[in-house]
N, C-alpha and C positions, 0 to 999 in steps of 0.2 A: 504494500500500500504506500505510495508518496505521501508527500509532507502536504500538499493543496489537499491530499483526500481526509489525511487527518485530521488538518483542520477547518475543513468545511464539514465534515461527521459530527467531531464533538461540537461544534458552532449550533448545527440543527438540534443535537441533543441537549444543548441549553436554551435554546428556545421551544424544546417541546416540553420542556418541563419548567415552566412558567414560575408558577410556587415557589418550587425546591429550590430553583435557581437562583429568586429572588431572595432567601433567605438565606441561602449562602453569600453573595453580593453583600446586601446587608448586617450579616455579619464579619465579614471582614473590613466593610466600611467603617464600622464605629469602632473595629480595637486601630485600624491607621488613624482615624481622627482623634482619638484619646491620645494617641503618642504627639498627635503632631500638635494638639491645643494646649497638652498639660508641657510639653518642651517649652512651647511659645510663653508660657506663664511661667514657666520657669526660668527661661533666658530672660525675660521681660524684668523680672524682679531681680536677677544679677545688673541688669545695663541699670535698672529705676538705682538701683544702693548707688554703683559708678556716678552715676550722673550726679546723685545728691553727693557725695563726695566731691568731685572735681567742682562743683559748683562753689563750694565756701571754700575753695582757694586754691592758687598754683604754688606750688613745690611749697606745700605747708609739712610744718612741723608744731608741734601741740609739746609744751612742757608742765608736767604735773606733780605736785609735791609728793612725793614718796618714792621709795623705788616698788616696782609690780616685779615681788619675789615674795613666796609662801615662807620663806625661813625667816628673813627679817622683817616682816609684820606678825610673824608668832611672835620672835624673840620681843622686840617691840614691847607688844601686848603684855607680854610677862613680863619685862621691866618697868614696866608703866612709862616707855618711851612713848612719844608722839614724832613724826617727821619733823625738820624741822621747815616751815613755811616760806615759799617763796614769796618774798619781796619786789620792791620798785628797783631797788640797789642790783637784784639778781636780773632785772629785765634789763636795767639799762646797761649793766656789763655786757649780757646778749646781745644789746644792740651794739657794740663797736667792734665785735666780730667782723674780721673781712667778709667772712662768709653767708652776713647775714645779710640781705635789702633793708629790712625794717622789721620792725616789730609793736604789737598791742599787748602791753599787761592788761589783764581782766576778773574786772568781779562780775558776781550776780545777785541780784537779788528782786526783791519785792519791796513797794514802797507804793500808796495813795500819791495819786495826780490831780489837781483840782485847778480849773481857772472855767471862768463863763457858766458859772451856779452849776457845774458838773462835776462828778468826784468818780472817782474809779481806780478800781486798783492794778498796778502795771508793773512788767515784766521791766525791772534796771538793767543795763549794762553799763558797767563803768570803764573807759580805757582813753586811747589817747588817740589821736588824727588819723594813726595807721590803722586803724582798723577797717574804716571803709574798702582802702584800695586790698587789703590782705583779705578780707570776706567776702571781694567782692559785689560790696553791696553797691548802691548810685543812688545819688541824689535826685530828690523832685525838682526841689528849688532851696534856695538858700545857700549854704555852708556847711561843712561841719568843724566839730572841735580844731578852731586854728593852734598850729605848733606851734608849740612853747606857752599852753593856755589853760594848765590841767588844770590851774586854782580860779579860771574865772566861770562865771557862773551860767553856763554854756548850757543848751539841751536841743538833743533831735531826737523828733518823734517821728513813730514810725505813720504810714502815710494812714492807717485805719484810726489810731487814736488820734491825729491830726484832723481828719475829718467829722469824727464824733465831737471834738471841744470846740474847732474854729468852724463849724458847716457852710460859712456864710462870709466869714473875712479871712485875709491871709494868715494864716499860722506865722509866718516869719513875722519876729520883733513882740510878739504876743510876748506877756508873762506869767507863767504858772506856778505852782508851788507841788512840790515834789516830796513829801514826807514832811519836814519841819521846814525845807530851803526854797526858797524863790529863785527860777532861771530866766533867760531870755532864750526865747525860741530860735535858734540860728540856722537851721535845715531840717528838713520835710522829708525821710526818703520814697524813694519809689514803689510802688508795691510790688514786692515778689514772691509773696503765699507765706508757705511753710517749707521748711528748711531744717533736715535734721532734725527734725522732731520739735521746731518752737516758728510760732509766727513770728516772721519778722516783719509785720504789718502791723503788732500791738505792742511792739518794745520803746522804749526811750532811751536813750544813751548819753551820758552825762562824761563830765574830766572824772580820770579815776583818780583822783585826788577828793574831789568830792565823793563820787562813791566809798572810796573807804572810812572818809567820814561819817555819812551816813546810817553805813551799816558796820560802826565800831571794832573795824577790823586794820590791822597795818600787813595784813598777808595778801597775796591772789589767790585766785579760783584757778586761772590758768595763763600760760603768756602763751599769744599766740608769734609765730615767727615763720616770715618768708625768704628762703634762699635764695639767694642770687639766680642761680638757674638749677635744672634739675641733678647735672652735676654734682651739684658743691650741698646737694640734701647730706648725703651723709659724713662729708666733710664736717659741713655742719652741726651735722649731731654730738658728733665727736666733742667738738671744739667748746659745742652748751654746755656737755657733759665735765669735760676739763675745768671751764670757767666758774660755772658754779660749785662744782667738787673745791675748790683752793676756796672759794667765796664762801662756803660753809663747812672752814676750818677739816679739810681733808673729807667729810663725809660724803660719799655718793649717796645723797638721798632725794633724788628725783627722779623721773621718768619721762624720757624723751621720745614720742610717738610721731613715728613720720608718715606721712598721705598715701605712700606709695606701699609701708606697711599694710595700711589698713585696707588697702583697696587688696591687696593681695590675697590679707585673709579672707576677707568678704566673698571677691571672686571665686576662691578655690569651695568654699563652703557651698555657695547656690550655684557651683557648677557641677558639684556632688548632690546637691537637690533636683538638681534637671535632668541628673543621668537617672537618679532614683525614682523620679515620677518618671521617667520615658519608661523604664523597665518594667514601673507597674502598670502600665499602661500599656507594654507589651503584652503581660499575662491574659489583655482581653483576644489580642491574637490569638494564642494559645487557643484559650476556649472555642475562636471561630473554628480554628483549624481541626478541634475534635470533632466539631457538626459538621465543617467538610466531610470528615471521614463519616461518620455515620451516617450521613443522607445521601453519601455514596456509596455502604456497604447496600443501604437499603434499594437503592437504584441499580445494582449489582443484581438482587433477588428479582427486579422491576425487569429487568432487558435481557433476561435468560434468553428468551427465543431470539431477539436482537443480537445479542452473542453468536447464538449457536449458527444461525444463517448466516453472520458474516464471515467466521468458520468453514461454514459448508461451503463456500464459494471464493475460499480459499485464504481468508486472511488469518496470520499466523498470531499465536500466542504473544508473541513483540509489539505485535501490529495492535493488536486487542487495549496492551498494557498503556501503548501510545498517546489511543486514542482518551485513555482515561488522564490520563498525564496532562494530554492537551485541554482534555476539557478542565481540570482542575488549575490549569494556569491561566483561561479564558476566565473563570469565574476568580480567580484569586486577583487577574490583571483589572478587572471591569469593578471587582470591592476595591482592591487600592487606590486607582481615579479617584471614585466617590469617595473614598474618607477622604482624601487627600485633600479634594472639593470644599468636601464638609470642615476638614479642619483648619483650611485658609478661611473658611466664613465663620467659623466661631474664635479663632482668633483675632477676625475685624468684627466681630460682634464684642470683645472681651477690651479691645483698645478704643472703639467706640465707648464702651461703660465705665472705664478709667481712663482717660485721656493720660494721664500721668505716666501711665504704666504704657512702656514700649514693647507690646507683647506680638512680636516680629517672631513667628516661628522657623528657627532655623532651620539651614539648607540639610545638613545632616540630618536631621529628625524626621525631613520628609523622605528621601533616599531612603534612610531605615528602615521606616514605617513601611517603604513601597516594599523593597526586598524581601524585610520580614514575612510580610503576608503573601508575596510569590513562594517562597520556600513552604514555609508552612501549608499555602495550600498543597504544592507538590508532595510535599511529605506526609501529608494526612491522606493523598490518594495513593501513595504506595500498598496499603493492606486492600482497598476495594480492588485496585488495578489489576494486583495479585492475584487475586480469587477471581476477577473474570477471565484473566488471562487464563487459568486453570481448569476451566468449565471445557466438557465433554460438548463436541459440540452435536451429536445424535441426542443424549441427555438434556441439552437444556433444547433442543428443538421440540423435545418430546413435552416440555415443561412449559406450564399455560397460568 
């Protein structure tokens, strides 16, 4: 039997069984869409962490008072040691680093806002003029904190609480009161949603000089610091690490977290999430591939006399096996399309309902998906193929 005959045989025989056919198709269309939607959500939620990463800053690095080691925050704890606090003294040695651009020390806190008979309570940041350009944040209108200005009595608010207290005149040159303090309002910024987990549409940002007075502290929360270029990150690190080790009397006690760390870990984490939902997602292949097999044992018992006549008229047990082979890549080819289909459209159903989320189903997952469910269908018609090819063909012509 040639190749046209076999595959215009099994081609008829999936159109003559309409049902069966259709629920084989159907079942391998939804284990390909399951791989190719749940990868898409998955890649999606790796690029969404990247994005919110690279977005609050180029070649950052983050300095945090303690050192992140389990031996000495035990030993600590049982000495009744505390770290010892980064300072204004620790950020501005950072800052004359060759290898640093600039840098923001930073507090946080909470503190009532009140001007134009409204009061509310609001997210502080306290730091110095570098902070915009290092978090990438941008102005509406105004200013921000000018250099060399941390003691005067400066405030930007963010563009959401800006419009809540001024709805109707300019925010710049307004004056509010900020916990116990009176500012003048010197920039607006832009609205950019949420970010890492906090609005930056309801914060206010003050000299940290005032913030640590406010919230009775002479430590940071954290210093932020930008490298020169990507390069000179872990030069960098190094060099924080040094400065403040000699600045606090020999002690390494802080922790120096750079951008390119954290994206790494993040990446490797939700790239191990996408491989683990595609494989469970495989398993519903799986499951197609055993209804392959079984409504093709059963179609086996169904085409006995079909068998046996093609048999009598000469076609051999290879040729038999073939035809089953073919039909089960026809039906395995024609469910991978449609999931394929289905799961390019519930992945723009899935980026339509979270615009945030870049849920772009990769090229790999659809490849796999397709391959998957051609092998699998093949390999689930191996046991029926077998057993038709095996069929007497005087027997099953005799069989009705």
């Amino acid at each position: 039997m040639k190749l046209i005959d076999t595959v215009q045989t099994s081609f008829k025989a999936v159109l003559s069984y309409r049902i069966r056919s259709l629920l084989i198709i159907l079942a391998m269309a939804l284990g390909v869409a399951a791989v190719v939607v749940l990868t898409a959500l998955g890649d999606g939620a790796r690029n969404y962490v990247i994005n919110q990463f690279s977005s609050i800053g180029t070649n950052l690095l983050v300095v945090l008072p303690g050192r992140a080691e389990t031996s000495g925050a035990f030993l600590g704890a049982v000495l009744g040691q505390t770290p010892r606090d980064l300072t204004l003294k620790d950020a501005q040695l950072i800052g004359r680093l060759p290898q640093v651009r600039r840098y923001a020390p930073l507090n946080v806190g909470e503190a009532e806002l009140s001007a134009a008979n409204r009061l509310r309570a609001v997210t502080v940041l306290g730091s110095n003029a570098h902070l915009i350009p290092i978090r990438h944040m941008v102005l509406a209108q105004g200013s921000f904190l000018a250099h060399g200005t941390e003691n005067n009595a400066q405030i930007v608010l963010g563009a959401k609480i800006a419009n809540e207290f001024f709805p109707r005149v300019q925010a710049i040159g307004q004056r509010v009161r900020l916990g116990d303090s009176r500012f003048l309002v010197s920039g607006v910024l832009m609205s950019q949603g949420e970010t890492m987990g906090y609005n930056t549409d309801e914060i206010v940002i003050i000299p940290i000089g005032y913030a640590q007075a406010m919230f009775n502290t002479t430590s940071l929360f954290r210093i932020l610091i930008e490298a020169k270029s990507h390069s000179e990150i872990e030069p960098a690190k190094q060099a924080i690490l040094a400065t403040v080790k000699q600045n606090h009397d020999g002690e390494e006690d802080i922790t120096v977290i750079t951008q390119d760390a954290i994206l790494s870990t993040f990446d490797r984490i939700l790239q191990a999430l996408t491989l683990a939902v595609a494989g469970i997602a495989a398993i519903s292949l799986i499951v197609a591939g055993i209804l392959v097999m079984n409504v093709m044992l059963v179609a086996v018992s169904q085409r006995t006399a079909e068998i046996g006549l093609l048999k009598a008229i000469g076609a051999s047990s290879a040729d038999i096996r073939r035809l089953f082979f073919a039909e089960a890549v026809l039906l395995s080819l024609a469910g991978a399309i449609l999931g394929f289909l289905l799961g390019q459209f519930g992945s723009f159903i899935l980026r339509l309902t979270f615009p945030q989320l870049p849920a772009w189903p990769p090229a790999w997952a659809s490849m796999a998906g397709i391959t998957v469910a051609l092998i699998t269908g093949i390999l689930a018609s191996m046991l029926p193929a077998s057993k038709a090819a095996k069929l007497d063909a005087v027997n099953a012509l005799g069989k009705k």
